[in-house]
Structure formats: C-alpha cells, structure tokens
C-alpha positions as CSV (number, residue, x, y, z in Angstrom):
1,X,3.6,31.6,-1.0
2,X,6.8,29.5,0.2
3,X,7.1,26.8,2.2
4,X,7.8,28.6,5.2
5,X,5.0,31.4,4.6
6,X,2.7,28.6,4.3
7,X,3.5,27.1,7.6
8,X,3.4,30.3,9.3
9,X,-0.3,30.6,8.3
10,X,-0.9,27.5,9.3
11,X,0.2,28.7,12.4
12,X,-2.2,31.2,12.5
13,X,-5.2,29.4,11.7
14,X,-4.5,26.9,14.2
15,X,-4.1,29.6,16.9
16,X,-7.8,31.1,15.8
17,X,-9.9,28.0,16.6
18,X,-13.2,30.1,15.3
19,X,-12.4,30.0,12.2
20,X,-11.5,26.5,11.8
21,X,-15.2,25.3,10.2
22,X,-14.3,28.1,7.7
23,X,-10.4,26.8,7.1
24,X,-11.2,23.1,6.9
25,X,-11.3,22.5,3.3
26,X,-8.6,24.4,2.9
27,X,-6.5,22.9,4.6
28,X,-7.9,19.5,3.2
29,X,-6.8,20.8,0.0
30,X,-3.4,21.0,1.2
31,X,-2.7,17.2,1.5
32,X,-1.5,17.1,-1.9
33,X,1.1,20.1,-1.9
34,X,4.6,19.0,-2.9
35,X,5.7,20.1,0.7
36,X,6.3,16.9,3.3
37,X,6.4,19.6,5.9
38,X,3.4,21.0,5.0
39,X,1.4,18.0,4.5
40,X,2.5,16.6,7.7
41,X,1.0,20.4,9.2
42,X,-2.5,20.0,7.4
43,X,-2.6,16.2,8.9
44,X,-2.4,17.4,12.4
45,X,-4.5,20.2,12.0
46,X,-6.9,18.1,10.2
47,X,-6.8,15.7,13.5
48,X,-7.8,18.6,15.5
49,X,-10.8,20.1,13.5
50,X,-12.1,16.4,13.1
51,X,-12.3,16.1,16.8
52,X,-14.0,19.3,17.7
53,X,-16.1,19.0,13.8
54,X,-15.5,15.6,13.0
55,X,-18.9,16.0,10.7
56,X,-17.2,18.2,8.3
57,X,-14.5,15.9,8.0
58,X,-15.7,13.0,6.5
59,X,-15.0,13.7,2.9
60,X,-11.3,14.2,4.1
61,X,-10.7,10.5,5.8
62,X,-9.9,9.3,2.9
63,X,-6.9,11.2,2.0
64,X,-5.9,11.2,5.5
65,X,-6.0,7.4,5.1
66,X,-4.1,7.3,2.0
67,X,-1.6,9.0,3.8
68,X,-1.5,6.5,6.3
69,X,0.5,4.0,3.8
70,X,3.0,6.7,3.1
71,X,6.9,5.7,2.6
72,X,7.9,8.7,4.5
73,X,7.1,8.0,8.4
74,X,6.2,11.4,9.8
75,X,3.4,11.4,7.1
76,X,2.1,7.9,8.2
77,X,2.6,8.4,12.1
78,X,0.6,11.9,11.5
79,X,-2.3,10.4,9.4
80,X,-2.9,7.8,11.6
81,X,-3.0,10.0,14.4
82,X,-5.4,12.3,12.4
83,X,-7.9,9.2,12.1
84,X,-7.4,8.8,16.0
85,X,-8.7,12.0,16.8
86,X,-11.3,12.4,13.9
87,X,-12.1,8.5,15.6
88,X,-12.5,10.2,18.9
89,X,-14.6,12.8,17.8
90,X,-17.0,10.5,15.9
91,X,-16.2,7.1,15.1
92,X,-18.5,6.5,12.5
93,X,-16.5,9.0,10.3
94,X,-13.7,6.5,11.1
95,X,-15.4,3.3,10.6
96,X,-14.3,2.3,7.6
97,X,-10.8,2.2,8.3
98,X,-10.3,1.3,12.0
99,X,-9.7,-2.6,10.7
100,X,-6.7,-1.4,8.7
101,X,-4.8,0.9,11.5
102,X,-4.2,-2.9,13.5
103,X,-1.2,-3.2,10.5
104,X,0.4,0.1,11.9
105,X,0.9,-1.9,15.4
106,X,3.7,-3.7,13.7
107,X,5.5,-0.8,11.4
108,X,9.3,-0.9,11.4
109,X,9.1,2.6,12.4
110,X,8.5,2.6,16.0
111,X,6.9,6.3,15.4
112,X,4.3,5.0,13.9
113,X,3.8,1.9,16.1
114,X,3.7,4.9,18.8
115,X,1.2,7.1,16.8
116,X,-1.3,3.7,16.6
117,X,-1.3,3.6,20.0
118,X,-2.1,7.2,20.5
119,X,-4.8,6.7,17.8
120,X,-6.4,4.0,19.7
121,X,-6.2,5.8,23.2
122,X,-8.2,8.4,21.2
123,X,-10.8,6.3,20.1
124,X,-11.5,4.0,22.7
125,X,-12.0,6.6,24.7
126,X,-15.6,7.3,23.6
127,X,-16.1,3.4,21.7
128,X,-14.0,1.5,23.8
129,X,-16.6,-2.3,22.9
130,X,-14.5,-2.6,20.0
131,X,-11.2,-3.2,21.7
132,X,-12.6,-6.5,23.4
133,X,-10.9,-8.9,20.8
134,X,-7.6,-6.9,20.2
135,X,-6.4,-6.9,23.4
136,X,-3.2,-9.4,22.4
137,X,-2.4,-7.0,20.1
138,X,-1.5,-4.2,22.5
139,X,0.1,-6.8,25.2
140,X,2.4,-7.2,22.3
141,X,3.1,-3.1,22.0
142,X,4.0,-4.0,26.1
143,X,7.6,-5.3,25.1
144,X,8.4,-3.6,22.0
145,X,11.9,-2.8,21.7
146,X,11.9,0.9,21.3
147,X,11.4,2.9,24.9
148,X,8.8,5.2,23.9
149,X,6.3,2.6,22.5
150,X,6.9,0.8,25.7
151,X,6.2,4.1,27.5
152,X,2.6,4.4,25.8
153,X,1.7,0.9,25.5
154,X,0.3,0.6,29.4
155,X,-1.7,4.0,28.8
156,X,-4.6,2.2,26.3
157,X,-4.8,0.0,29.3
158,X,-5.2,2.5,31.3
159,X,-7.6,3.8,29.2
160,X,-9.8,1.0,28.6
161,X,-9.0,-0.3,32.7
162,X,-11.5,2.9,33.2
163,X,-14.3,2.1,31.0
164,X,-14.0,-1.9,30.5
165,X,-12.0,-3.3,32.9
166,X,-13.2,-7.0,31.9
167,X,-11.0,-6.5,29.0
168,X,-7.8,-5.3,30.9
169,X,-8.4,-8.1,33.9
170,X,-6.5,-10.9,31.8
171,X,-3.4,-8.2,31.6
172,X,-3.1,-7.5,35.3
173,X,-0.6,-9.5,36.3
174,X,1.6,-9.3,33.2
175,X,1.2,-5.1,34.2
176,X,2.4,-5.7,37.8
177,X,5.2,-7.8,36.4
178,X,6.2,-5.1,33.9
179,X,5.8,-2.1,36.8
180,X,8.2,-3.6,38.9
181,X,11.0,-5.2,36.8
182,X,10.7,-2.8,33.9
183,X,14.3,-0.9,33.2
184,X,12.2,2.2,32.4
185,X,11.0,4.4,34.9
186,X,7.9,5.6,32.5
187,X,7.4,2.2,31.9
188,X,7.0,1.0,34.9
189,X,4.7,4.0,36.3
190,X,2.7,3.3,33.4
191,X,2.2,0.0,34.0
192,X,1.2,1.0,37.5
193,X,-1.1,3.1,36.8
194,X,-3.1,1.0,34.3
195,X,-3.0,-1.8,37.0
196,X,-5.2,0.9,39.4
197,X,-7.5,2.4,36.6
198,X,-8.6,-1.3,35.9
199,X,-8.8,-3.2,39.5
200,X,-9.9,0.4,41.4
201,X,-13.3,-0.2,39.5
C-alpha cells in the first residue's frame, strides 16, 4: 500500500468511529512506519481513540511519548497532543508522563509550545488539582513571542478559572492588563474571557 493509500484508509477508519476498538492496535502498529505523514496521522487518531477508550490505550503511551522527543516538530506537537487527550480521557493512563510534557512549554518550536497547551486544556479539564503549583509556568506561555501561543495561553485559564478559580485569582489582573493593551485581537478576547470564567464563580 503507498503512502497516500495508507492515508486514505486512515481516513476511513477515522470517519467509522465503531470500529475504532477494533482498529486501535493497528493503528498503534503504525507509529513506526517510515512515513512522517503517516505517523503524524496514527498520533492523532491515537489521541482520539484514547479519549473515547483511553483503557485500550495504555500499552500505546509509550510510543506516543517517545514520539514526543521527536526532531521533527509535527511529530512532537502531535504526540503531545495525543497524551492530552488520552490525559483527558483517563489520566491515570497518562500519569507517568504528565511531569515530563512541562519541558514542551519551552520548545523552540512554537507548535509545540501551542500543542502543550492544548494538551493541558485537555487534561485539566477532568484533573484540574494538579495545575495548582504550575501556574507560573503558563503566565509565562501569556507573552510568548509567537501570536498563536499567545492566542491559547489565556484559554487553560479559562479552563481552570471554571473548575479552580483559587488557582487563576493571582492571574487576574495580569489577564485584564493583557485584554486591554494586547496588539492581538484573539489575545485580548481570550484574556477576557478567562478573567469572567474565574471571577463569575
């Protein structure tokens, strides 16, 4: 099968969500083809089926983590997505490796600085406790020179603002500063918005 039939059946199988149980070692099996493309397919896919079977996943994390350290970007900003939504799904199958994504907050590729965010809107979502000591951490992602990481950023306040806003409170102000002097529209709508999710409560 080439490269580009192989896609095309990923395709399919990601359309036909019923027989994703079925599928998921198979597509497990393809984080190893010589493919970038296809890789970077079977991490997203494998993102997906973790967060709807994220039991069956578990004997896939650690590929998807090993793929994490990648020196090609896409691979690393899709595997540490993967782990976000896997994360989401059950954190526990996660566990293991939630210390390590922190290093992904400071990548050189502001991709994957984007994708760590993502990853950690996705988990905190349903085990939002162990944010409480890393909120510096994402103040940081607040004035990070690339637009789209700044774009993001506010939304994990936002995020957390919902379901702890005890660990947003200390932000506030630096969020109201940021919503009305920001350059960025997104930005500062962002900013606004994590502002209300955390001081509505």
């Amino acid at each position: 099968m080439t490269e580009a039939e192989l896609y095309k059946e990923l395709g399919r199988i990601t359309k036909e969500e019923d027989t994703w149980e079925e599928n998921l070692p198979y597509v497990s099996s393809l984080l190893t083809h010589a493919s970038v493309k296809i890789r970077a397919k079977a991490l997203w896919m494998l993102g997906e089926m973790g967060l709807r079977f994220p039991h069956l996943i578990k004997d896939a994390v650690p590929s998807i983590y090993s793929l994490c350290k990648s020196t090609d970007p896409l691979l690393s900003e899709r595997a540490v997505n993967a782990l976000g939504r896997i994360g989401r799904g059950c954190f526990s199958s996660i566990e293991k490796y939630w210390p390590e994504l922190f290093r992904f907050a400071e990548d050189e590729d502001p991709k994957v600085r984007l994708s760590f965010i993502w990853a950690s809107e996705n988990i905190a979502t349903n085990t939002p406790d162990i944010y409480a000591d890393h909120m510096e951490v994402f103040a940081k992602l607040l004035h990070d020179k690339d637009d789209k990481v700044r774009m993001e950023s506010p939304e994990i306040f936002r995020v957390l603002g919902k379901r702890r806003p005890e660990f947003v409170m200390p932000y506030v102000e630096q969020l109201r500063t940021i919503s009305e002097t920001d350059n960025n529209r997104v930005v500062r709508i962002h900013s606004l918005g994590a502002i209300r999710a955390t001081v509505s409560k």
